[in-house]
C-alpha positions in Angstrom: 44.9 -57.0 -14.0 44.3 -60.6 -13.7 42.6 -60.9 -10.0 41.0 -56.8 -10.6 37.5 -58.3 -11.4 37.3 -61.0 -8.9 38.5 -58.6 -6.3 36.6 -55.6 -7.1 33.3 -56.9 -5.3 35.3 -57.1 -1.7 37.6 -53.9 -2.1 38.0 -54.1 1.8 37.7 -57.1 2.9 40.3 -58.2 0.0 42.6 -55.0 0.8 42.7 -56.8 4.8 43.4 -60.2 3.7 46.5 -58.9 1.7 47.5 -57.1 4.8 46.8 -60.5 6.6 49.7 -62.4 5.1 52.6 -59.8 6.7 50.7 -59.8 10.6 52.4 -57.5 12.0 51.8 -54.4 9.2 48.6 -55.9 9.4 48.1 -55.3 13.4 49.9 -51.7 12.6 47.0 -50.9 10.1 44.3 -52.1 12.2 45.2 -49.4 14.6 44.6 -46.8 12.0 41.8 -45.1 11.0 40.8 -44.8 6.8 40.2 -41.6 6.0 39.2 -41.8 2.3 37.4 -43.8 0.3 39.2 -46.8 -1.8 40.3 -45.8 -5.3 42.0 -47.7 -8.2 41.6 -49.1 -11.3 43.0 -52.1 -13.4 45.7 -50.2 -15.8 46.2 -52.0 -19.3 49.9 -51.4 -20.8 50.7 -50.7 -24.0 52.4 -49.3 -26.8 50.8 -46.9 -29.8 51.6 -45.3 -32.8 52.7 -41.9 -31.0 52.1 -39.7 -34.5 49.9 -38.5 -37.5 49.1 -36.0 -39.3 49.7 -32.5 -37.1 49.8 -34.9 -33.8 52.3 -36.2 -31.7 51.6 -38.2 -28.4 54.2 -38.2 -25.3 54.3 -40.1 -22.0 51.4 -42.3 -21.3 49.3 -41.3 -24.2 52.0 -42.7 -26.2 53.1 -45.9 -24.1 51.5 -47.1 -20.8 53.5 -48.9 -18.4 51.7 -49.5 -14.9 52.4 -46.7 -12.5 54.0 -49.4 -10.0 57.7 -48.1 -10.9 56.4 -44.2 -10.9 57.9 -43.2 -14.2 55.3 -42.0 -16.3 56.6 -37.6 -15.8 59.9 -38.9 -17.1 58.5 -40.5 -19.8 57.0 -38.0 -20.8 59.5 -35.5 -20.8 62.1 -38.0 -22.3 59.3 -38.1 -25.4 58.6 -34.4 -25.3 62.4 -33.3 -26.0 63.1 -36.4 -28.5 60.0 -35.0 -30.4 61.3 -31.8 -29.8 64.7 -32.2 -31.6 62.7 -34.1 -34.9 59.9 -31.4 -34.9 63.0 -29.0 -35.6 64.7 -31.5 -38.4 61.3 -31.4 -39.7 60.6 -27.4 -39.7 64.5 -26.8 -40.7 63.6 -28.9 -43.6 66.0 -31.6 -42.7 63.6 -34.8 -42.8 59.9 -35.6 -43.6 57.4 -35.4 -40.6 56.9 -39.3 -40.9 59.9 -39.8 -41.1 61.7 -38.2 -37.9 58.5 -39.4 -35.8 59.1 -42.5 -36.7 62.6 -42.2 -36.0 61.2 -41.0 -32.2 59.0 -44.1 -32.0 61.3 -46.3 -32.8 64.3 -44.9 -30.4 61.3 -44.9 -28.1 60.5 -48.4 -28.0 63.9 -49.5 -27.9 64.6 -47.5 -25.4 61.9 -48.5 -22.8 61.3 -51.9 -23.6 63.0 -53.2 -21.0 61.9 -51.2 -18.1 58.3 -51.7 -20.3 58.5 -55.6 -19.8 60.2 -55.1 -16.2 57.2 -53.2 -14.4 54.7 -54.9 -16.2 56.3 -58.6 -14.1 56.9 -56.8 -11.3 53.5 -55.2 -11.1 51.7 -58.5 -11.2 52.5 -59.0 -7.4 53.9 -62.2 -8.5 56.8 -63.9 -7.0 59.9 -64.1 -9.6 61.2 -66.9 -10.9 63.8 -68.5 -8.6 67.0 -66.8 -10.9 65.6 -63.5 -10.0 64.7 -64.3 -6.2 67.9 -65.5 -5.6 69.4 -61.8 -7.4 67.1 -59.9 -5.8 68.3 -61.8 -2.1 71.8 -61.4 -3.0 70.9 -57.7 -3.8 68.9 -56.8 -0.3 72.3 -57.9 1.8 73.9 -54.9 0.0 73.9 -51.2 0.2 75.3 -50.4 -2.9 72.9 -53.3 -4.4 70.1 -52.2 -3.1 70.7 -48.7 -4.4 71.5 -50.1 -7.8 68.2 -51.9 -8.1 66.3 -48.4 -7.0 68.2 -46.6 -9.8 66.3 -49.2 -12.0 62.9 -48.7 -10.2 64.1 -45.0 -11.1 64.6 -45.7 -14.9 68.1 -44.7 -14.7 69.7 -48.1 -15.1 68.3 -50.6 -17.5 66.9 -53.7 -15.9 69.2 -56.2 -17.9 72.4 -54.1 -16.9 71.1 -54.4 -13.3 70.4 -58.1 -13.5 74.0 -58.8 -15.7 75.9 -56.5 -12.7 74.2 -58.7 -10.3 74.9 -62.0 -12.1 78.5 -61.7 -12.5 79.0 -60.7 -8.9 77.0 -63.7 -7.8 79.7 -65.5 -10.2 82.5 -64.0 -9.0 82.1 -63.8 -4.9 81.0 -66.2 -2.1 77.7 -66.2 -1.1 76.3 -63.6 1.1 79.6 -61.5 0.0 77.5 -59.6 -2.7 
């Protein structure tokens, strides 16, 4: 988001110098030839009201998270059957509309605001602060690491449980021994 307007102008010749700074991808792109056009967009992410009267919004209509971490079909059937299993308290008589939406939004949010804040770091292309780097090195020496921080990626482990896991093995082994 922050370099999508100064880089827009140069799509190319900005998509090259990115390659440029790993030279051998770089020379293994060269070789190849485009065979589309260049397409993308700056994505903003965000949170909304998911609800009103006789609506309900799931997925990325609801919540946006940048597409980096390849969520958004789970979200969106994660929402679907939470709404799902209010809409019925609601028709069963059981709660108020507002109130068992708001019941979904608020399970919502507190269940993807980690992953929420997660992609939206990771997706900067920035590097991590050196905690993190030094995690994430520990984590690429290991097999079982490595899977662990792709079931994160995946949205099946929470961010914070992957970073804790890490953290205490980092504690409690020699280094390179995670």
């Amino acid at each position: 988001m922050r370099d999508f307007e100064a880089n827009r102008g140069d799509i190319e010749g900005n998509y090259h110098a990115t390659l440029a700074r790993a030279p051998a991808f770089a020379e293994r792109v060269s070789k190849a030839t485009r065979a589309e056009r260049f397409v993308g967009m700056a994505i903003p992410n965000y949170f909304r009201k998911p609800f009103g009267p006789g609506w309900i919004l799931v997925g990325d209509a609801g919540y946006l998270k940048d597409p980096i971490t390849a969520q958004g079909i789970q979200d969106a059937f994660r929402d679907a059957e939470r709404c799902t299993a209010a809409l019925d308290d609601v028709l069963a008589g059981r709660r108020p509309f507002d109130e068992a939406m708001r019941s979904c939004q608020e399970a919502r949010d507190a269940e993807v605001r980690s992953i929420y804040e997660f992609t939206a770091d990771f997706a900067t292309m920035e590097p991590p602060p050196p905690e993190m780097q030094e995690m994430l090195l520990a984590a690429s020496r290991s097999r079982s690491a490595q899977d662990e921080f792709a079931r994160v990626t995946a949205g099946v482990t929470r961010p914070e449980e992957f970073f804790g896991h890490m953290q205490e093995r980092m504690e409690h082994q020699a280094p390179h021994a995670v």
